[in-house]
LOVOLO-498312 format. One record per residue (C-alpha): residue number from 1; z, y, x. Coordinates in nm, 4 decimals, padded with zeros to 6 digits. Example, Ala and Ser with C-alpha at 12.3 -4.5 7.8 and 13.67 -1.06 7.14 Angstrom:
<nodes>
  num        zz        yy        xx
    1   00.7800  -00.4500   01.2300
    2   00.7140  -00.1060   01.3670
</nodes>
This chain:
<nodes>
  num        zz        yy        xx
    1   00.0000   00.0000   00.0000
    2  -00.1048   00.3742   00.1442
    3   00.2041   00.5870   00.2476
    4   00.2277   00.8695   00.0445
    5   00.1246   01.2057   00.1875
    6   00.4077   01.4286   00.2136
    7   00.4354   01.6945  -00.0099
    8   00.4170   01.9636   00.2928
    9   00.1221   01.8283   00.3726
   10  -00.0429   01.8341   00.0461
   11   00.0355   02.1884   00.0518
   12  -00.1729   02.2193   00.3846
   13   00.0648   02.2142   00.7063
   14   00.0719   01.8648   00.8396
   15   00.3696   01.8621   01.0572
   16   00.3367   01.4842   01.1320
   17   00.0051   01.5157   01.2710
   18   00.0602   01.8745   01.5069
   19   00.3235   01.6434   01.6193
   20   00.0854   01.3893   01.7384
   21  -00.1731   01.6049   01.8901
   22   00.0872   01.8055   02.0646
   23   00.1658   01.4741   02.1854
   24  -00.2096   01.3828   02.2574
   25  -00.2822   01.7329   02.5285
   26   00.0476   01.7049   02.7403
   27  -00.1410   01.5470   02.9909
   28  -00.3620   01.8670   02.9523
   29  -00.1272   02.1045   02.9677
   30   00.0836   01.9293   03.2688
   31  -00.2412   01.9858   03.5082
   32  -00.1706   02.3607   03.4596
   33   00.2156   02.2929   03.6392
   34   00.3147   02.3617   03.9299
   35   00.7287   02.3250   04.0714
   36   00.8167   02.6197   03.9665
   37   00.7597   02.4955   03.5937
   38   01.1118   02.3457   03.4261
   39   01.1924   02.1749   03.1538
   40   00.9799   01.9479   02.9353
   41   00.6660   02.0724   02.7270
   42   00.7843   02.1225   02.3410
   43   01.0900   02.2763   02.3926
   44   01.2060   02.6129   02.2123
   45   01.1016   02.8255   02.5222
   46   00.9356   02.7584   02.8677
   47   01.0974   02.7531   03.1807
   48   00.9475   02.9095   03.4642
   49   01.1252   02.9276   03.8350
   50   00.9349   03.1377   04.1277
   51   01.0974   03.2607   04.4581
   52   00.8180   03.5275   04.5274
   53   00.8296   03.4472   04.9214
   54   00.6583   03.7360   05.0878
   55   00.7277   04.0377   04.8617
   56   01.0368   04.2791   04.8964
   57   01.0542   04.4294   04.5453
   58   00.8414   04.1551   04.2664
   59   00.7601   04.3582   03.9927
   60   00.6886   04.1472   03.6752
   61   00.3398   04.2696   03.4998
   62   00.2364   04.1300   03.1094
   63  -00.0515   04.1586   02.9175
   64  -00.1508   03.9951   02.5222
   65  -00.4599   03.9837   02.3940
   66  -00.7065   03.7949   02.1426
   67  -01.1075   03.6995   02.1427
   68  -01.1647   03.9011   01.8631
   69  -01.5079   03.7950   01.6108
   70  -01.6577   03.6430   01.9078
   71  -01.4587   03.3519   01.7258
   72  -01.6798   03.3735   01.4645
   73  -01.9880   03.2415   01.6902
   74  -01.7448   02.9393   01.7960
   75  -01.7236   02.8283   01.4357
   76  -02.0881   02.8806   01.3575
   77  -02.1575   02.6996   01.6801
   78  -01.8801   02.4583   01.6030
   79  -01.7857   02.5024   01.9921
   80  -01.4488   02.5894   02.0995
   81  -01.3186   02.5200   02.4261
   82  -01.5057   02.8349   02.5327
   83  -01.3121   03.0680   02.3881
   84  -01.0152   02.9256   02.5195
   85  -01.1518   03.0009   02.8407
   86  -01.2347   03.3250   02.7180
   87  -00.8594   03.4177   02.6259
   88  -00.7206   03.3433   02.9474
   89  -01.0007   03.4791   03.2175
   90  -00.9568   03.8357   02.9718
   91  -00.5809   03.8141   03.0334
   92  -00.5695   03.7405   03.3937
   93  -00.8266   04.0227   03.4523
   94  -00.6196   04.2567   03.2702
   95  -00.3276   04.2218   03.5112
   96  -00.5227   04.1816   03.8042
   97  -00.6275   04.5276   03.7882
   98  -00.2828   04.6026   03.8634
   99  -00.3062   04.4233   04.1982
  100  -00.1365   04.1045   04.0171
  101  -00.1283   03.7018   04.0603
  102  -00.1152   03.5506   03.6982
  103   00.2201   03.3417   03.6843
  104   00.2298   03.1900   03.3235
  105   00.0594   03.1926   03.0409
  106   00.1263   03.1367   02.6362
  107  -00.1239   03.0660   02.3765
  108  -00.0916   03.1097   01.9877
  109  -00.3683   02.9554   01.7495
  110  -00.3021   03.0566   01.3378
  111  -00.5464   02.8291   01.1255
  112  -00.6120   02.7180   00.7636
  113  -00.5661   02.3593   00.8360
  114  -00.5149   02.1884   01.1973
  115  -00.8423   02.0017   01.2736
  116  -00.7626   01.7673   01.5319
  117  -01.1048   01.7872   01.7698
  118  -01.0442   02.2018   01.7325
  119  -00.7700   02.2063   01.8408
  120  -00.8399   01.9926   02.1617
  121  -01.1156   02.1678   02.2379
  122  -00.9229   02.4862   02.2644
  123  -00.6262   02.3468   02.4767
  124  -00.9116   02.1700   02.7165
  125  -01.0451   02.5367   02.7519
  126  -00.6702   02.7297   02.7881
  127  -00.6311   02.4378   03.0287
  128  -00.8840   02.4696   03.2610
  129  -00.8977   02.8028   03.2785
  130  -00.4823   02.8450   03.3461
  131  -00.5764   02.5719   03.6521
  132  -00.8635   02.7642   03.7659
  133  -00.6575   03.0885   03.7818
  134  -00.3686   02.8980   03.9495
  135  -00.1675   02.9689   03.6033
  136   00.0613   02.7857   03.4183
  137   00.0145   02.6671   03.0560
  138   00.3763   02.7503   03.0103
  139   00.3758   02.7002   02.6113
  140   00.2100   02.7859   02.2978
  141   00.2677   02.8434   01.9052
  142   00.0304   02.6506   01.6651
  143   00.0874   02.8262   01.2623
  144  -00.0916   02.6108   01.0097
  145  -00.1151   02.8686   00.7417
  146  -00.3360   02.7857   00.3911
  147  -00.4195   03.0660   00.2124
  148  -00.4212   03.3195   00.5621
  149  -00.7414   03.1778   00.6765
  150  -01.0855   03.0648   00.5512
  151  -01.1281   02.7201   00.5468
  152  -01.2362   02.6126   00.9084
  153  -01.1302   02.9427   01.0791
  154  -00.8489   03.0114   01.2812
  155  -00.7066   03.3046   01.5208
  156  -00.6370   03.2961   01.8845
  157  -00.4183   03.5104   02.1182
  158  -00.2299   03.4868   02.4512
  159   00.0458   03.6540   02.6343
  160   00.0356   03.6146   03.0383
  161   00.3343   03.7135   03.3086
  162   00.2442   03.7795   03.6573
  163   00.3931   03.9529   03.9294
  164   00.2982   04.2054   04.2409
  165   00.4665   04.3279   04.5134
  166   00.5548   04.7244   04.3948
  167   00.4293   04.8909   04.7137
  168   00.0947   04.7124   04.6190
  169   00.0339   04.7871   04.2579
  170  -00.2924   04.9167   04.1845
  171  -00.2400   05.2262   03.9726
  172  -00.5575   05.4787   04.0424
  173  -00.3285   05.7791   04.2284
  174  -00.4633   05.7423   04.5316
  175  -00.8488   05.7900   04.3903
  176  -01.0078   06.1523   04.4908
  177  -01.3124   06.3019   04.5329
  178  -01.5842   06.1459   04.7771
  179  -01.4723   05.7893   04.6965
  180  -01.7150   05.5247   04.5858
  181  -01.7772   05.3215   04.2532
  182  -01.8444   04.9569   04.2594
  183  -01.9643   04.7117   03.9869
  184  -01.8990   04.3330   03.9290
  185  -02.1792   04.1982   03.7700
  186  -02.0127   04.0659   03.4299
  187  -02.1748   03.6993   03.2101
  188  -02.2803   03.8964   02.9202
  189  -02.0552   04.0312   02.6101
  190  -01.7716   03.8983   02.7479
  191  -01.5173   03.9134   02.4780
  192  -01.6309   04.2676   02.3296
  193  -01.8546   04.3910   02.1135
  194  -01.9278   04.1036   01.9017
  195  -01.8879   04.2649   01.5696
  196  -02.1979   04.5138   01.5843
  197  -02.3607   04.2321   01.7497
  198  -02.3428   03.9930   01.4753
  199  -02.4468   04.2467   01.2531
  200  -02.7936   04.2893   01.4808
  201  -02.8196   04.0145   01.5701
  202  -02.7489   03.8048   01.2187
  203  -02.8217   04.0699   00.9601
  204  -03.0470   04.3104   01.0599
  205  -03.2898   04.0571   01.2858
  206  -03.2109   03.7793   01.0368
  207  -03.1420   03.5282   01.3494
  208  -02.9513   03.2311   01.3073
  209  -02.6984   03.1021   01.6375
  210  -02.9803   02.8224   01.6552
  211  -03.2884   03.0769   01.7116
  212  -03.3707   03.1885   02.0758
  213  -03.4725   03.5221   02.1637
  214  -03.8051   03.6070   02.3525
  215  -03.8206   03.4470   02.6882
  216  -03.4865   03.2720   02.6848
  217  -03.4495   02.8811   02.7302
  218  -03.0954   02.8966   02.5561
  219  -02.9960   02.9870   02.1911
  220  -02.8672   03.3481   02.0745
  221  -02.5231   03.1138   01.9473
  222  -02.5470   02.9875   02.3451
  223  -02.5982   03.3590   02.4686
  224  -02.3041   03.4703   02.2879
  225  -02.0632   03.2244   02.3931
  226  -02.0794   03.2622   02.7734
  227  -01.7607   03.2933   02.9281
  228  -01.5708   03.5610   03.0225
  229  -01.5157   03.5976   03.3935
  230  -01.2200   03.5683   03.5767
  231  -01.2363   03.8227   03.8805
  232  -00.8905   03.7929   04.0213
  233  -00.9560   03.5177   04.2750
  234  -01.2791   03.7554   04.4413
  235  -01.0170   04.0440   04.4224
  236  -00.7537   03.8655   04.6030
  237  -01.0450   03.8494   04.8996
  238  -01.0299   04.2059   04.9132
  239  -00.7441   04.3693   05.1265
  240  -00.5014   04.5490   04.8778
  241  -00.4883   04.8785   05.0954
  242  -00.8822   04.9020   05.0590
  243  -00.8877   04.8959   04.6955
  244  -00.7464   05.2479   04.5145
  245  -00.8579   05.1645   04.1622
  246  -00.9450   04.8932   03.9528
  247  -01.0802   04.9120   03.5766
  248  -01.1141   04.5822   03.3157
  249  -01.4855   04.7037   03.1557
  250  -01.3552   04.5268   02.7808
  251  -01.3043   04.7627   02.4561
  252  -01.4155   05.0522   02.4976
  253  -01.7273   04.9869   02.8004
  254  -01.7215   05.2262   03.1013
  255  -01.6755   05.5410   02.8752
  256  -01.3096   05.4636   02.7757
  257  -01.2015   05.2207   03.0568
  258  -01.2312   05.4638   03.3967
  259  -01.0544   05.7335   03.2550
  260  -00.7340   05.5164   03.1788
  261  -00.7508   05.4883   03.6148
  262  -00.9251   05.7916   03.7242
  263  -00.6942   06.1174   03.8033
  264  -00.6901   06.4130   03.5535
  265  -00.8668   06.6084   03.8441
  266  -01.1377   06.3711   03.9036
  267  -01.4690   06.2609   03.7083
  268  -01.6212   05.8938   03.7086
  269  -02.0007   05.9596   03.7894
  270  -02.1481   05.6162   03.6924
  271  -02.5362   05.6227   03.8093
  272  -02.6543   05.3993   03.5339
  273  -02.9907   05.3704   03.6824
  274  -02.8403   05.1647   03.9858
  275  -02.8002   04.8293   03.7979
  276  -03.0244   04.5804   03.6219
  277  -02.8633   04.6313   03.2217
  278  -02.8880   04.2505   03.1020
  279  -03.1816   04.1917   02.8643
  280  -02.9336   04.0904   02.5767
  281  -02.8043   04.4309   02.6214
  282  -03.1490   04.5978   02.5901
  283  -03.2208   04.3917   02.2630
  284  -02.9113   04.5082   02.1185
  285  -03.0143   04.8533   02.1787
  286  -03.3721   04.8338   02.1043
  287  -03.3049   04.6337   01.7261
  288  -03.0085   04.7746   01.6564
  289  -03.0824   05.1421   01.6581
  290  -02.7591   05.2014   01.8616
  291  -02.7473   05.5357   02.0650
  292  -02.7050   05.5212   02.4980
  293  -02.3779   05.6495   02.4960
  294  -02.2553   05.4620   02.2141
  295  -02.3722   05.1340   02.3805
  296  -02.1765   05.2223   02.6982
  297  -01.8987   05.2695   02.5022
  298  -01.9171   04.9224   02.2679
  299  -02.0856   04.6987   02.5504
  300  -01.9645   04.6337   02.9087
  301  -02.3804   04.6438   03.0155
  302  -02.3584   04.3994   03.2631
  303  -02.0773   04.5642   03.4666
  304  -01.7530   04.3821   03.3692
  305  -01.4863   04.5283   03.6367
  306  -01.4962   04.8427   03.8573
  307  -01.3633   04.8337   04.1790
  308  -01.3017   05.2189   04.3406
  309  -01.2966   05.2380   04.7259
  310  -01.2780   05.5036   04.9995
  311  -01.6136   05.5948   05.1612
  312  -01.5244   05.4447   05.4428
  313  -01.4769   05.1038   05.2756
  314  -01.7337   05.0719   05.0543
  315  -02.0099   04.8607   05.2668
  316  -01.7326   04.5965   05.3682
  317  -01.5791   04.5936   04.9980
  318  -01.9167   04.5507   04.8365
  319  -01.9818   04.2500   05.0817
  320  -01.6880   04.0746   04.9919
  321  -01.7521   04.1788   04.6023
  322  -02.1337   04.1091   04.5968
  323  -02.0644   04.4223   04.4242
  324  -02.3320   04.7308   04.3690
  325  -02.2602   05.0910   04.4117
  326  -02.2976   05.2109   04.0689
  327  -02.1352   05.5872   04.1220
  328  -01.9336   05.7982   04.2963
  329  -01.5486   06.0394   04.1942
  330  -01.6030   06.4107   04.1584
  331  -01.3703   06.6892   04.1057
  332  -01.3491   06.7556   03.7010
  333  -01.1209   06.6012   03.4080
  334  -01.0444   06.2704   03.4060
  335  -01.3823   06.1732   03.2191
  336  -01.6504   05.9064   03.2422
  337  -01.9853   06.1171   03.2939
  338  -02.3296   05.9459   03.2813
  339  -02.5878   05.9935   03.4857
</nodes>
């Protein structure tokens, strides 16, 4: 005779079965520990132990943060250990740009109903992301919530904790004028952007994530979900006294991001002429209507971190960076200008 289902369940929050699958990725989330992780997964908080050999005064540095409707393209494509990936590589660039080393990291995923394959897809991507960045997948919160969500649809966000040694946080004071811009090439949209690019790219051009655009030998749903990139590890290369100023190109594009680093005395001038703008970029403009300024302000345009040297160390920095020159700091007021 069939067990009954439990009335929770029938409701829509299985507790039996997150049980099991939190069960089912502990070997997942164990790859991501190191020694300095305590205690066992599952318990009411995570336990994290770290010495910080090497640095006279460890400052702790946190950042949260979500994937926004790029989830959307992850259910149509019904691919998620992407944006998994996505979460964590956004994070640790966040704090990087404060000179940091990611420490920990804590996911939370809110859905309809737990689907079982979904959900392991996402920790596989947390996962190996958090071991790629030398991070630990410290713990995590999983809601099951009918009623909050659409049926198949769930939300994504993630805290991380790392630390830096004070006298080498990052913070843009030193910048001033004569020093030199540099560009990391980013791996499209990252994880910004996506809502007016849905709208082009699925309402107004009527494409589906299945069709492929002009000339490319992978889909638009394909194009969409490449990965954020992690640029902590290539930053660590980089000696910390060379680098005055470092800017996370996400929300807001090269418009809004500089001036959050650059001095009130001091103008960004970013020669937008001195970098290839990704073709997925260009459609997005062209079919979309959307004005210059306003893309540079929604879209990262294939520059997804800025890295601001002294003249001096600009040739060795953009070695070590494959980096361009993409402008230069003036004297004016705090501002982003365009050239």
């Amino acid at each position: 005779m069939t067990a009954r289902k439990k009335a929770y369940a029938r409701a829509g929050v299985d507790v039996d079965l997150s049980n099991r699958l939190k069960r089912q990725i502990q070997s997942l989330v164990k790859k991501t520990h190191g020694p300095q992780v305590l205690g066992k997964i599952g318990g009411f908080g995570g336990l994290f132990r770290d010495n910080f050999s090497g640095m006279r005064e460890p400052v702790l540095v946190s950042s949260i943060d979500g994937v926004g409707t790029k989830l959307k393209i992850a259910f149509a494509m019904n691919k998620h250990d992407t944006v998994g990936a996505d979460l964590v590589n956004h994070c640790v660039n966040d704090i990087a740009v404060l000179g940091a080393r990611p420490l920990f990291f804590l996911d939370y995923i809110g859905c309809e109903r737990l689907e079982p394959n979904v959900f392991r897809q996402l920790v596989r991507g947390l996962s190996r992301a958090c071991r790629s960045a030398g991070c630990a997948l410290l713990g995590g919160e999983t809601a099951q919530l009918p009623g909050m969500y659409r049926k198949g649809e769930y939300d994504l966000a993630g805290c991380i904790v790392g630390v830096v040694d004070r006298t080498k946080i990052i913070d843009g004071s030193k910048i001033q004028p004569g020093d030199v811009i540099l560009g990391l090439a980013s791996n499209g949209l990252h994880t910004n952007g996506y809502s007016l690019a849905r709208k082009i790219f699925f309402e107004k051009m009527r494409l589906t994530v299945n069709s492929r655009l002009s000339g490319s030998k992978i889909t638009v749903g394909e194009e969409l979900l490449r990965v954020h990139k992690n640029y902590q590890p290539l930053l660590a290369k980089v000696p910390t006294r060379m680098i005055k100023g470092l800017a996370h190109i996400t929300g807001g594009g090269l418009i809004d991001n500089l001036p959050r680093i650059v001095p009130p005395n001091c103008d960004a001038i970013i020669e937008t002429k001195s970098w290839k703008v990704p073709r997925i970029f260009q459609i997005l403009q062209q079919n979309g209507n959307v004005d210059a300024q306003e893309m540079y302000q929604v879209f990262n345009m294939g520059i997804g971190m800025v890295v601001i040297v002294a003249r001096q160390d600009a040739q060795r920095a953009k070695s070590i960076l494959s980096a361009k020159r993409i402008g230069r700091i003036e004297r004016g007021r705090g501002k982003a200008v365009l050239l």
